[in-house]
Structures are given as structure tokens and as C-alpha cells.
N, CA, C and O of each residue as an XYZ file, in Angstrom:
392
protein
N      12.301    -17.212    -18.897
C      11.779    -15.880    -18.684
C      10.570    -15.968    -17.761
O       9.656    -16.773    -17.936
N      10.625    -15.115    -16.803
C       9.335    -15.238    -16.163
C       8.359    -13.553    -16.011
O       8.590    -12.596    -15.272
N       7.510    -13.711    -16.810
C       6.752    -12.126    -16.220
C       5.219    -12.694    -15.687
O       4.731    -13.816    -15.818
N       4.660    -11.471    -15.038
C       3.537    -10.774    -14.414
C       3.190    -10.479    -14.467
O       3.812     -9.668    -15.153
N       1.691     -9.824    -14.331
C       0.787     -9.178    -14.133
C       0.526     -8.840    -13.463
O       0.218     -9.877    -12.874
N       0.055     -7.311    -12.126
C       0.180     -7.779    -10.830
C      -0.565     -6.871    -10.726
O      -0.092     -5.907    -11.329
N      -2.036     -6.520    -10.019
C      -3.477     -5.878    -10.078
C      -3.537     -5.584     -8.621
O      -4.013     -6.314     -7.751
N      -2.730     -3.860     -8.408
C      -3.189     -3.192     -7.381
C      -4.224     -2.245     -7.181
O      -4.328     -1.240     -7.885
N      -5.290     -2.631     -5.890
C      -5.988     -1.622     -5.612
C      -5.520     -0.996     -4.695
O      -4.820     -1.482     -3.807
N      -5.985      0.642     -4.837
C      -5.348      1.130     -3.571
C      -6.638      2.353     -2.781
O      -7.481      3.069     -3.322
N      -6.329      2.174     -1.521
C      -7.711      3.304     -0.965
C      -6.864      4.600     -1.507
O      -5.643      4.747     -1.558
N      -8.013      5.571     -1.930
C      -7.672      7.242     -1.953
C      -6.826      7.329     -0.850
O      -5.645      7.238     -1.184
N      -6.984      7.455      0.186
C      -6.105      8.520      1.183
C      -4.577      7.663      1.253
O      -3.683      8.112      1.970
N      -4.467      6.994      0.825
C      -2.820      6.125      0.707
C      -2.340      5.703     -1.064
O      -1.665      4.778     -1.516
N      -2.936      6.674     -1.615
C      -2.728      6.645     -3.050
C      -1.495      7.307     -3.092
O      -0.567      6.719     -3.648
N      -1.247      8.744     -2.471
C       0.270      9.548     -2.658
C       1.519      9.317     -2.006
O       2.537      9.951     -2.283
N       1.469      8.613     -1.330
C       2.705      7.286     -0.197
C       2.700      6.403     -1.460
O       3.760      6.345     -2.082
N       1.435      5.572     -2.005
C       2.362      4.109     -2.720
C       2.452      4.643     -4.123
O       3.515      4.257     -4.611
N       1.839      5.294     -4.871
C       2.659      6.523     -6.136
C       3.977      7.001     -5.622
O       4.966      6.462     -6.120
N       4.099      7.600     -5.027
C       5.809      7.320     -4.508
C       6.608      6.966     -4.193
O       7.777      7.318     -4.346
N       5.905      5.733     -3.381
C       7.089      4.227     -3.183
C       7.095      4.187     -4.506
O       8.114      4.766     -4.881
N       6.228      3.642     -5.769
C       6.126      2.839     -6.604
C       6.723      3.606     -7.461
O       7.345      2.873     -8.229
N       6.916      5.122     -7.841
C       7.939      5.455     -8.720
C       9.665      5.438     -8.742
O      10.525      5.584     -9.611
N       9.653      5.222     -7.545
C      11.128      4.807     -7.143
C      11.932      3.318     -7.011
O      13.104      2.942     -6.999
N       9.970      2.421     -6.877
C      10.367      0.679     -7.208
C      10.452      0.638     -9.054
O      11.447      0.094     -9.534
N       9.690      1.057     -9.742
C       9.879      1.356    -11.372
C      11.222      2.092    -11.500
O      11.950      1.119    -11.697
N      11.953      3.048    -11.519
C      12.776      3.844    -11.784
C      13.879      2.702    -11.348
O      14.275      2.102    -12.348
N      14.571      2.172     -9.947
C      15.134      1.381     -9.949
C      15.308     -0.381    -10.412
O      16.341     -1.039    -10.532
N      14.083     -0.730    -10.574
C      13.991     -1.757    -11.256
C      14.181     -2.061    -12.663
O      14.409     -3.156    -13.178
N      14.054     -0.938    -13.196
C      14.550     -0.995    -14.618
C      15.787     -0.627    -14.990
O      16.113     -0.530    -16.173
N      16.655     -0.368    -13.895
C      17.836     -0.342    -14.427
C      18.611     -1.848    -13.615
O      19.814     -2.040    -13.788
N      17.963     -2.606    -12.945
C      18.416     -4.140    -12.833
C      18.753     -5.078    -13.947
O      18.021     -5.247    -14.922
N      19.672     -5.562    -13.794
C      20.316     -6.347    -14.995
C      19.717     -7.551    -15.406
O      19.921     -7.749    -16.604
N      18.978     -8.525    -14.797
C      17.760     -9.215    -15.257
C      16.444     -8.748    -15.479
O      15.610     -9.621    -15.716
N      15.973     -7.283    -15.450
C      14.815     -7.196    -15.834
C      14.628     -6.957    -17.455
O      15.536     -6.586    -18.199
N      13.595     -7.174    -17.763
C      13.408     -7.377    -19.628
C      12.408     -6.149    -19.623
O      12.371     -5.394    -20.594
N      11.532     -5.943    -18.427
C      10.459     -5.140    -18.792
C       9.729     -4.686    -17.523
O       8.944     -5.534    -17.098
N       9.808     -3.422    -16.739
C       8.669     -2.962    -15.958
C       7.874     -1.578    -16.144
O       8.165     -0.381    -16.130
N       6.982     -2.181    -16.285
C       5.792     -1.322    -16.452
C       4.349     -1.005    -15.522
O       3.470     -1.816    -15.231
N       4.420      0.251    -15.218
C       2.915      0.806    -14.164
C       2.489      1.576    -15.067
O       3.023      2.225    -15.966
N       0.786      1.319    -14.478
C      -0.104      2.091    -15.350
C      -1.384      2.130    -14.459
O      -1.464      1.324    -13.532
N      -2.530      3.148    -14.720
C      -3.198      3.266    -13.864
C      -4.372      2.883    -14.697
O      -4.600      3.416    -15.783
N      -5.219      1.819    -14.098
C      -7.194      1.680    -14.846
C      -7.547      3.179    -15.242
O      -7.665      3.980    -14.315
N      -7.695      3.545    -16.331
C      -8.657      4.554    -16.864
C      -9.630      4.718    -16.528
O     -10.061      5.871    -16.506
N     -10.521      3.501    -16.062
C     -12.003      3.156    -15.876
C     -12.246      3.334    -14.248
O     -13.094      4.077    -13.755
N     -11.399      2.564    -13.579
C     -11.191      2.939    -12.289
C      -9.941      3.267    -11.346
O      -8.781      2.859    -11.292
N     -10.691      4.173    -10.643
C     -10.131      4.687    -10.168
C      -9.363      4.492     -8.957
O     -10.185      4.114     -8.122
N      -8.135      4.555     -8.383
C      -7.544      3.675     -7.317
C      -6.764      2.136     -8.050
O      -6.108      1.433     -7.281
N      -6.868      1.807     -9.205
C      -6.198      0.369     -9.878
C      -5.504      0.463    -10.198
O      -5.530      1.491    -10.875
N      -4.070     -0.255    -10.248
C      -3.179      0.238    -10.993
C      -2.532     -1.314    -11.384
O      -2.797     -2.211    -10.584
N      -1.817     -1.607    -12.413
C      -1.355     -2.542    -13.174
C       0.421     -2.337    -13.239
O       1.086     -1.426    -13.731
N       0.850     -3.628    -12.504
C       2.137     -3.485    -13.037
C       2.635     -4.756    -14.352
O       2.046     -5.835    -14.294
N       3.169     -4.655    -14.913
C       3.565     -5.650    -16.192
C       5.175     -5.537    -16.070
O       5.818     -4.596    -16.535
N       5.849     -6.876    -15.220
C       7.238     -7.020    -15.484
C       7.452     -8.606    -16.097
O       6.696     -9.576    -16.051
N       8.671     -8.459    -16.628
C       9.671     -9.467    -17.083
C      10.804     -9.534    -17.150
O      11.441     -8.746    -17.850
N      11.430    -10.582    -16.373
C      12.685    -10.917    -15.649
C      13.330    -11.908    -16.517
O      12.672    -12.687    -17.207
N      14.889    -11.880    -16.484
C      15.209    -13.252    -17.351
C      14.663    -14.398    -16.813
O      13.955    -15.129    -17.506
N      14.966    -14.694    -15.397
C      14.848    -15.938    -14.968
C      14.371    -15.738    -13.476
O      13.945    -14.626    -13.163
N      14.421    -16.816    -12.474
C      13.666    -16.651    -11.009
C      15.206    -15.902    -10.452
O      15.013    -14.889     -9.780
N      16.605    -16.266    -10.646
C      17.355    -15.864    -10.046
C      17.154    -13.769    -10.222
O      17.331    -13.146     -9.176
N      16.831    -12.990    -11.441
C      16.512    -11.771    -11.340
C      15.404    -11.329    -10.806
O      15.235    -10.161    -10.454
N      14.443    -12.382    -10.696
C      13.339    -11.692     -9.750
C      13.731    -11.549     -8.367
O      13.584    -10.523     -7.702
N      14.475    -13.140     -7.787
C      15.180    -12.776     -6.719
C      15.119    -11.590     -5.804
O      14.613    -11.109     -4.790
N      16.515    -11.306     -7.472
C      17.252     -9.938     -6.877
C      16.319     -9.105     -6.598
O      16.136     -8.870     -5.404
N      15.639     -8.563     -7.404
C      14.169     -7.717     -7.679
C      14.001     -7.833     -6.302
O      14.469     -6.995     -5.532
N      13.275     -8.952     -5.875
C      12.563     -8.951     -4.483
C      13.715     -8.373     -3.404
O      13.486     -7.697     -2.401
N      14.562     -8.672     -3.726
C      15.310     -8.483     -2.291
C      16.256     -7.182     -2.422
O      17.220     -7.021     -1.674
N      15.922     -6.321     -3.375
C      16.364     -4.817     -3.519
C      15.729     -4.002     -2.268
O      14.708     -4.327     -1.662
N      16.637     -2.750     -1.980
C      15.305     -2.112     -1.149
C      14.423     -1.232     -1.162
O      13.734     -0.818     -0.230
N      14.445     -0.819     -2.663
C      13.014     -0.198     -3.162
C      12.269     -1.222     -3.478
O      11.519     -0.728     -4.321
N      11.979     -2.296     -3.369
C      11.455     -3.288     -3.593
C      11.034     -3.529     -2.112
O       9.835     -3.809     -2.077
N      11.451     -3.521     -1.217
C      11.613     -4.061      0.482
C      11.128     -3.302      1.161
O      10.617     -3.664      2.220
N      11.139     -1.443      0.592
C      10.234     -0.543      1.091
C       9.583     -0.500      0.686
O       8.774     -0.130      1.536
N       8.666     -0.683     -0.921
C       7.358     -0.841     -0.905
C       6.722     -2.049      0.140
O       5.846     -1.828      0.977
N       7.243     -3.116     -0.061
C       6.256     -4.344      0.296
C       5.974     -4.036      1.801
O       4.951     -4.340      2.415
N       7.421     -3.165      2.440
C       7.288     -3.037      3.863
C       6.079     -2.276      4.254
O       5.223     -2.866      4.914
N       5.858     -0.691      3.833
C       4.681     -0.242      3.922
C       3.445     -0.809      3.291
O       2.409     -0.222      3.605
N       3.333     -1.793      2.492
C       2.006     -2.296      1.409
C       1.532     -2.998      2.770
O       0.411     -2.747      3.213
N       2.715     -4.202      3.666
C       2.172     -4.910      4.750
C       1.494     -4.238      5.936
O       0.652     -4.692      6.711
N       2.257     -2.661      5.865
C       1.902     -2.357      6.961
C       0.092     -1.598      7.246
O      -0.350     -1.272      8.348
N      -0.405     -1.521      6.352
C      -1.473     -0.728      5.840
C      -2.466     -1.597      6.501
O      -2.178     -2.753      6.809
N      -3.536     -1.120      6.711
C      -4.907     -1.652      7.139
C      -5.670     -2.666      6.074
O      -5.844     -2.268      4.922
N      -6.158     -4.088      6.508
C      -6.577     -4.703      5.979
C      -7.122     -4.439      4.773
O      -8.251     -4.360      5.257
N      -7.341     -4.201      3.439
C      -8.045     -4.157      2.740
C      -7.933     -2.729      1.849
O      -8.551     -2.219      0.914
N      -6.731     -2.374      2.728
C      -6.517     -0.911      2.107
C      -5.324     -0.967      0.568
O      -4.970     -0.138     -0.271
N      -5.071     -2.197      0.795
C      -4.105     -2.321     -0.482
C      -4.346     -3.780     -0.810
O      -4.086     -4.696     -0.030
N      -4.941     -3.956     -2.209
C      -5.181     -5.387     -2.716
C      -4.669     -5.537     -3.712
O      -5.037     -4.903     -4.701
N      -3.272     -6.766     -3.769
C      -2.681     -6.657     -4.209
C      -2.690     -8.356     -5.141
O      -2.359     -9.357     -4.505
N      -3.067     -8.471     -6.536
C      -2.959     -9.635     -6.816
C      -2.326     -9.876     -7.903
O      -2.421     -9.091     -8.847
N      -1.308    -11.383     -8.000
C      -0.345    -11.450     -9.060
C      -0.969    -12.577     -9.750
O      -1.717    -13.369     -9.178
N      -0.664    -12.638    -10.948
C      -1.156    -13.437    -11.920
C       0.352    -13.770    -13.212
O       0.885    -13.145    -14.129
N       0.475    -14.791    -12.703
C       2.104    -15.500    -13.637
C       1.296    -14.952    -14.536
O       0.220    -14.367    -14.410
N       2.136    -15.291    -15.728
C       1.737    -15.242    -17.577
C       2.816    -15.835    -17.802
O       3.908    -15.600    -17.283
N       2.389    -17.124    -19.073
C       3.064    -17.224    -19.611
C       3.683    -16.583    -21.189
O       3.027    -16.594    -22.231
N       5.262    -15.982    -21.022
C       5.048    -15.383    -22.443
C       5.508    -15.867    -23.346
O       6.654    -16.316    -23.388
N       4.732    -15.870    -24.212
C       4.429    -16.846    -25.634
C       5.304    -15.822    -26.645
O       6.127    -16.442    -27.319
N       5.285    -14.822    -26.805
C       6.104    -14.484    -27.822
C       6.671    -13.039    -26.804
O       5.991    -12.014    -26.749
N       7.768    -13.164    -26.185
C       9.056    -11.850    -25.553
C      10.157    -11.919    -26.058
O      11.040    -11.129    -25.723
């Protein structure tokens, strides 16, 4: 099993573009046949953060994951954005009890 943690910041004025990529990368990703678990959520505390929490059976469903193309159109626009306007960091986990 492999899941994530994955700690996006995003600038205000490109908050309503990746809220809408990103409800259509959630909505389709959870109906993928190796995913165990995806989840977005936004920092309470701050504002612009947002948290995704997935889990895949194995590297072959993340794969897929990656190479979907709601998956391929977020990352495409995330790259295309101005330096610093989308910070995007992943953090493995290991899960101890899924």
C-alpha cells in the first residue's frame, strides 16, 4: 500500500482554476480501481492550504493515477503557473494501521 500526504499552497487569484481542476482530479480518482482513499481539505487556519490524503494499493495504481488525464490536467496547469504561485509538497507515510 502506498499513501500521501501532499501540502498545497496556492496564491488567491489562481485558487478558482485549481479548486476546479482539483474537484474533478478527486471525483475521478476515487472511482479508480487501485485507489483505497482520496481526500482534499482546506487549512482552517490558513488560508490558500490545502491537504490532499491518498492511498493506493500499490505503485502500479498510483501509476495509473498519475497518468489519468484529470490527473495530467492538473499537473499540466500546476507546471504552468508562475514560480511560487503553487507550492506543492509530498510527504510518503508510512501506513501502520489501513
Amino acid at each position: 500500500m502506498i499513501a500521501q500526504l501532499i501540502r498545497l499552497e496556492i496564491a488567491p487569484e489562481l485558487r478558482a482554476q485549481a479548486l476546479a481542476l482539483q474537484q474533478v482530479n478527486v471525483e475521478q480518482t476515487r472511482l479508480e480501481p487501485g485507489c483505497r482513499r482520496f481526500d482534499f481539505a482546506a487549512a482552517k487556519d490558513e488560508p490558500g492550504v490545502y491537504y490532499v490524503w491518498e492511498v493506493f494499493e500499490d505503485q502500479a495504481a498510483l501509476d495509473a493515477h498519475y497518468a489519468g488525464a484529470y490527473f495530467q490536467a492538473w499537473r499540466t496547469w500546476m507546471l504552468a503557473q508562475p514560480e511560487g504561485k503553487v507550492v506543492r509538497t509530498r510527504f510518503p507515510i508510512d501506513p501502520l494501521w489501513l
